[in-house]
KEDOTI-871022 format. One line per field, with one value per residue (C-alpha): residue number from 1; x, y, z. Coordinates in nm, 3 decimals, always signed. Each point is the difference from the previous one (the first is absolute). Layout:
N
n	[NUM ...]
X	[X ...]
Y	[Y ...]
Z	[Z ...]
END
This chain:
228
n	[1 2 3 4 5 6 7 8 9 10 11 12 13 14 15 16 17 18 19 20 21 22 23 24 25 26 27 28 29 30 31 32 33 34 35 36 37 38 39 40 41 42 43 44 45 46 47 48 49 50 51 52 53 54 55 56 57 58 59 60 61 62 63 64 65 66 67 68 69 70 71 72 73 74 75 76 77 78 79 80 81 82 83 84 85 86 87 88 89 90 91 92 93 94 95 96 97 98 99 100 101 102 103 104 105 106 107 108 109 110 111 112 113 114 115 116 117 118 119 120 121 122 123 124 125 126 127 128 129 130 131 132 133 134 135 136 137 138 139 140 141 142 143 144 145 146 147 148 149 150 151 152 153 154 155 156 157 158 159 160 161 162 163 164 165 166 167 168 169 170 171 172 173 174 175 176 177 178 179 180 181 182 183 184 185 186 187 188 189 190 191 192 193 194 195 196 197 198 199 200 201 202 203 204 205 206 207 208 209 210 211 212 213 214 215 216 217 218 219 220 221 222 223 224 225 226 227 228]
X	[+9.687 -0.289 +0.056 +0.187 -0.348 -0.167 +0.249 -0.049 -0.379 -0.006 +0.258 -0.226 -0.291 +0.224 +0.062 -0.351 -0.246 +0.189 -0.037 -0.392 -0.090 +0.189 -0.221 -0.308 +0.079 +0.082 -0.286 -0.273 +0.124 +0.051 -0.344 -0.037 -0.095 -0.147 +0.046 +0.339 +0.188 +0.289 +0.121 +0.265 +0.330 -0.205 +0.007 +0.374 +0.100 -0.196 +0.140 +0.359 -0.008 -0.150 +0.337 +0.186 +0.094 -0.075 +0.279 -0.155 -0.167 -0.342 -0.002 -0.173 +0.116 -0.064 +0.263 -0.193 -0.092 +0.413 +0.203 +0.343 +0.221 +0.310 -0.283 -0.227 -0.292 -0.318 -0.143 -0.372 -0.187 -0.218 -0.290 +0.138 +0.118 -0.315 -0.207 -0.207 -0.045 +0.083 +0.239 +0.154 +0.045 +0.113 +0.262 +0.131 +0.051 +0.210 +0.209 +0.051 +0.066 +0.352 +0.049 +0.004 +0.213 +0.278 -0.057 +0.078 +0.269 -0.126 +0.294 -0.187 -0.156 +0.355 +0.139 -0.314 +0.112 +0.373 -0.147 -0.225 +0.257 +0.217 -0.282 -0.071 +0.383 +0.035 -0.322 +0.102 +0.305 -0.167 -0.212 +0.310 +0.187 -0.294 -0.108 +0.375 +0.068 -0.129 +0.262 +0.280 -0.034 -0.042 +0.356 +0.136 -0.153 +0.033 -0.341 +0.181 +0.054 -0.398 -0.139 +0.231 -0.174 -0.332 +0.052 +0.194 -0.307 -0.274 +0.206 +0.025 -0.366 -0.088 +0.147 -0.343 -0.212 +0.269 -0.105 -0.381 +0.020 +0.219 -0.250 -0.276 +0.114 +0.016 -0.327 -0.170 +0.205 -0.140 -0.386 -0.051 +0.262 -0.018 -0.334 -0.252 +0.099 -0.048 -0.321 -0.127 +0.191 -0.078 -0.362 -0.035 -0.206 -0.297 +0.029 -0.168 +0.215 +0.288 -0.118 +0.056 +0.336 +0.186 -0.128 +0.156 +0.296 +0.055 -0.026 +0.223 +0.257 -0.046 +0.066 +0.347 -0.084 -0.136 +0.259 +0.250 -0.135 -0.014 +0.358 +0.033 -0.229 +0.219 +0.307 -0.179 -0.139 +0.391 +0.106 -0.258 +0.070 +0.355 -0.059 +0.164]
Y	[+15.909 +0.087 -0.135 -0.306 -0.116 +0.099 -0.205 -0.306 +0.024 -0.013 -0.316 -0.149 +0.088 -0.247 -0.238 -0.102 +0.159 -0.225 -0.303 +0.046 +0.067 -0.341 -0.178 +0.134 -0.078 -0.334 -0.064 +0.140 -0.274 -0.290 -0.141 -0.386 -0.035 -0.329 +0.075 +0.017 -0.394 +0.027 +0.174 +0.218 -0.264 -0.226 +0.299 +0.043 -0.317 -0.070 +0.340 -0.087 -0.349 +0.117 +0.277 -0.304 +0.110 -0.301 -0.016 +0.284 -0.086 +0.172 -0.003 +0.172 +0.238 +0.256 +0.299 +0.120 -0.094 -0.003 -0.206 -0.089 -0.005 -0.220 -0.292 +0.066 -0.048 +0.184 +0.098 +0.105 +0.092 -0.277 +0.166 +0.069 -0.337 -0.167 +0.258 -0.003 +0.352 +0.306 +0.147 -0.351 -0.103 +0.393 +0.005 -0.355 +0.109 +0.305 -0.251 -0.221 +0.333 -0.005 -0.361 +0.104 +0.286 -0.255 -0.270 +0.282 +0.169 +0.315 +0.181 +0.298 -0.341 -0.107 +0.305 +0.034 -0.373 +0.117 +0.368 -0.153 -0.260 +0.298 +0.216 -0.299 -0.037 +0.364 +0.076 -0.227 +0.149 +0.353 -0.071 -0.142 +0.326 +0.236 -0.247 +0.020 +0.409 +0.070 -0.261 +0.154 +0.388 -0.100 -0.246 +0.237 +0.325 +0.115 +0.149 +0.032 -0.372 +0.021 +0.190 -0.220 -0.304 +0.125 +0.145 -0.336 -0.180 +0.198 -0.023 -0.387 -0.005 +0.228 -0.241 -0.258 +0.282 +0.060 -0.418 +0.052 +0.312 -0.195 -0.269 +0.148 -0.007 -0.390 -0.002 +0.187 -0.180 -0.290 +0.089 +0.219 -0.192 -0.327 -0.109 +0.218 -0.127 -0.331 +0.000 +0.207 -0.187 -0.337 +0.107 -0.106 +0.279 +0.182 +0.369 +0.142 -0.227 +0.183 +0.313 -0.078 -0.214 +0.312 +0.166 -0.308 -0.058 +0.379 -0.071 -0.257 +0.218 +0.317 -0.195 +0.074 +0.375 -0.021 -0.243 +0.252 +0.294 -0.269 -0.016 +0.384 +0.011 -0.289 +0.247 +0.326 -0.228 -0.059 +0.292 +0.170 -0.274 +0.113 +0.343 +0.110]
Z	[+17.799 -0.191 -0.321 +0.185 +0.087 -0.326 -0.172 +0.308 -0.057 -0.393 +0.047 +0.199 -0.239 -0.288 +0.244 +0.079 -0.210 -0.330 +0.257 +0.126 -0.368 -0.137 +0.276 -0.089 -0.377 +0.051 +0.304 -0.270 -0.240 +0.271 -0.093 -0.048 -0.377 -0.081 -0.410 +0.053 -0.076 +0.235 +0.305 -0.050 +0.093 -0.278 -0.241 +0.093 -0.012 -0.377 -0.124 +0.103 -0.163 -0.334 -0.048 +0.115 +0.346 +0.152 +0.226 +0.168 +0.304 +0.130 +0.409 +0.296 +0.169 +0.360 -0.104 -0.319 -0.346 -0.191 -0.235 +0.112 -0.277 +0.189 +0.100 -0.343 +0.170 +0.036 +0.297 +0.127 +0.276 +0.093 -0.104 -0.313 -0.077 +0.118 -0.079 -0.343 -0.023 -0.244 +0.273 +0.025 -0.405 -0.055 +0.272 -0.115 -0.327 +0.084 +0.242 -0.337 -0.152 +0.194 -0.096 -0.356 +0.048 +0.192 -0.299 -0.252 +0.178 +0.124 +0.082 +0.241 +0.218 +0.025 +0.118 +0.241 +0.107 +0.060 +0.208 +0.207 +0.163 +0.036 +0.131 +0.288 +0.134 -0.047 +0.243 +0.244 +0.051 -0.003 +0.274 +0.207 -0.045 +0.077 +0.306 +0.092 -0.055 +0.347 +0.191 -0.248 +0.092 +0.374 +0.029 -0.286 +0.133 -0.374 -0.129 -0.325 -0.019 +0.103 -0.287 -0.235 +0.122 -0.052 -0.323 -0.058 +0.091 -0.186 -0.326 +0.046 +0.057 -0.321 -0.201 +0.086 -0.128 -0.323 -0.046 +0.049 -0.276 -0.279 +0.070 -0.127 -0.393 +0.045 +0.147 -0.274 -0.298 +0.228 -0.005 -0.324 -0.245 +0.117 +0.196 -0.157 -0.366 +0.140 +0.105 -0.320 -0.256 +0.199 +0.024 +0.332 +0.153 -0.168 -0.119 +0.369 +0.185 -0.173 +0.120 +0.347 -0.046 -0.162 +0.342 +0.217 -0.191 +0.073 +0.367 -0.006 -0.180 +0.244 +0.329 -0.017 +0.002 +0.349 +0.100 -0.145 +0.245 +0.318 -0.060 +0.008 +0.312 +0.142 -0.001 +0.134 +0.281 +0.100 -0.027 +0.218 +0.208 +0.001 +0.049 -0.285]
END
C-alpha cells in the first residue's frame, strides 16, 4: 500500500508540476510588446503564406492553442491570436510548426492523427464499461466478470495516456525542428528573445507529459472508486 501511494503521489507530481511550470513560462512572456509588428495570428497567418500554405486558415479558439490537420487550420487562444506578445508570436510559430509537418508529410503527425481518434472512441467506451461493471456483477453476481471489466476499462483508458506519450516526439520535431529555425533563419526575433522562446516552445512541447500522467491519475481515480 505503501509504495501504491508513493507511486500515486509522484504521478501526481508529473501531472501538475509540468502543467504549473508551462503557465508560468508562458505568463512571464505574455507581456504586450509594442516593437513587435504583428500579433501572433498576423505572424501565423504571414509565415504560412510566405511557405505557400495559404490554404491554411488561422482561427480562435477556447480548447487550447492546436493545429488540426483534417480542417488545416490553425488555432489560438484568444490571447494568443490577438495578443502581440513573445508568448503569443512563439506559441504561433510552433502551431505553424505542425502545419509544416502536415504540408511535408510527417508520417509520426499522421499516425498521432490516426491514435488519437482511436484513443477518443476507445475512452468513451472505457468509461461505459467501468461506469457499467458495478450493474454487471450485481444482475450477473460474477465478481470475475467484475474484475474483467475493470481491468477492461483501465486498459481502454491507458491507451489516452499511450496517445499523450507518442505525442510528445511530434511536439518536439514541432518546436525544435520546425518553429525555432523559423524564427532564427527568418530573423524575426532578436538573439534574447530567442532565449526565452527555446524555453516556451519547450513548454508547449512538455504539456503532453502532464496530460499523459492526468490520464494515469484518471484510471487510479476509477479504480479506487471501484474498490479494486
Amino acid at each position: 500500500m505503501a509504495l501504491l501511494i508513493i507511486a500515486l503521489f509522484l504521478v501526481a507530481l508529473l501531472a501538475f508540476l509540468p502543467s504549473l511550470w508551462v503557465q508560468r513560462v508562458i505568463a512571464r512572456h505574455s507581456a504586450e510588446r509594442p516593437d513587435f509588428p504583428g500579433t501572433g495570428g498576423q505572424f501565423a497567418r504571414h509565415v504560412l503564406d510566405e511557405m505557400n500554405l495559404r490554404h491554411v486558415r488561422v482561427e480562435a479558439t477556447e480548447i487550447g492553442d492546436h493545429y488540426d490537420p483534417e480542417e488545416k487550420v490553425v488555432r489560438l487562444a484568444p490571447k494568443h491570436l490577438d495578443g502581440r506578445s513573445l508568448s503569443a508570436v512563439v506559441i504561433a510559430a510552433h502551431e505553424v510548426g505542425h502545419a509544416m509537418q502536415d504540408a511535408t508529410g510527417y508520417r509520426p503527425l499522421k499516425a498521432r492523427t490516426t491514435l488519437a481518434k482511436q484513443a477518443h472512441r476507445i475512452q468513451q467506451v472505457g468509461s461505459i464499461l467501468m461506469l457499467g461493471a458495478p450493474l454487471v456483477m450485481i444482475f450477473s453476481r460474477s465478481p470475475h466478470l467484475l474484475m474483467m471489466e475493470i481491468l477492461a476499462g483501465a486498459l481502454i483508458i491507458g491507451t489516452t495516456a499511450l496517445m499523450h506519450l507518442t505525442t510528445l516526439p511530434v511536439e518536439f520535431d514541432a518546436s525544435y525542428r520546425r518553429a525555432l529555425p523559423l524564427l532564427q533563419v527568418g530573423g524575426y526575433l532578436s538573439e534574447r528573445d530567442l532565449i526565452a522562446a527555446r524555453r516556451i516552445l519547450k513548454a508547449a512541447a512538455l504539456t503532453y507529459v502532464a496530460a499523459a500522467a492526468r490520464s494515469m491519475l484518471d484510471i487510479a481515480y476509477w479504480l479506487r472508486v471501484l474498490r479494486f
